[in-house]
N, C-alpha and C positions, 0 to 999 in steps of 0.2 A: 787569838789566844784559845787554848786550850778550855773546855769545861770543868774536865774531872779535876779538882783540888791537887790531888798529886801529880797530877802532870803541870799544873799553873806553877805548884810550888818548886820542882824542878825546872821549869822553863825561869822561874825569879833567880833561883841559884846561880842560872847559867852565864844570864843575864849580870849580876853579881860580880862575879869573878872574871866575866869576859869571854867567855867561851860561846858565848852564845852566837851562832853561825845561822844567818838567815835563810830557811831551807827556801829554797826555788824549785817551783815543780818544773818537770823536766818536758822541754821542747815537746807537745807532741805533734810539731807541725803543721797547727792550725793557726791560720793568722789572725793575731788579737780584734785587727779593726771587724775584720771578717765576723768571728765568734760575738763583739758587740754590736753590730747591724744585726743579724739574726736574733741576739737576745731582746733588743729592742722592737725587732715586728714580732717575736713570740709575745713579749709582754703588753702590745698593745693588738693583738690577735682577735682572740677571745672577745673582747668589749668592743671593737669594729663588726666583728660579726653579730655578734647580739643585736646592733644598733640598725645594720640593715636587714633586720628581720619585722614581720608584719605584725601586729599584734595578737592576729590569730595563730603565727607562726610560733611565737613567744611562749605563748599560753599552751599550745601542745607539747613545747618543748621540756617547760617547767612539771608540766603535768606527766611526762614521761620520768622524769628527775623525781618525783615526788613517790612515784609509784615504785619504781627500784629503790630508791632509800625505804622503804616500809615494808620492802620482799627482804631486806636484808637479814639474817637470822643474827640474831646476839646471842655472845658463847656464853 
């Protein structure tokens, strides 16, 4: 569903009266199982990698993290 109010309240109309035609996004040729194996080692990427790091490794990496978040300028 939509967020913006007027589009929620147009999408209820459409809905309503019967018009309402389920858009499908269009083929782009990537295979679903495919695109969900990938999303799945994406999402558990990140937290694998953290877990085979050393604790000295951790600690510089955090410490690197900390230092660019505090270079950051705020507008």
């Amino acid at each position: 569903m939509p967020r913006d109010t007027n589009q929620v309240a147009h999408k209820v109309l459409q809905i309503t009266i019967g018009e309402d035609v389920e858009q499908r996004k269009p083929d782009d040729g990537k295979n679903p199982a495919a695109v969900a194996l990938g999303r799945l080692g994406g999402k558990k990427g990140g937290k694998a990698r953290w877990a085979k790091l050393t604790a000295e490794q951790r600690s510089e990496a955090a410490s690197l993290v900390a230092q660019a978040r505090w270079r950051k300028k705020k507008h």
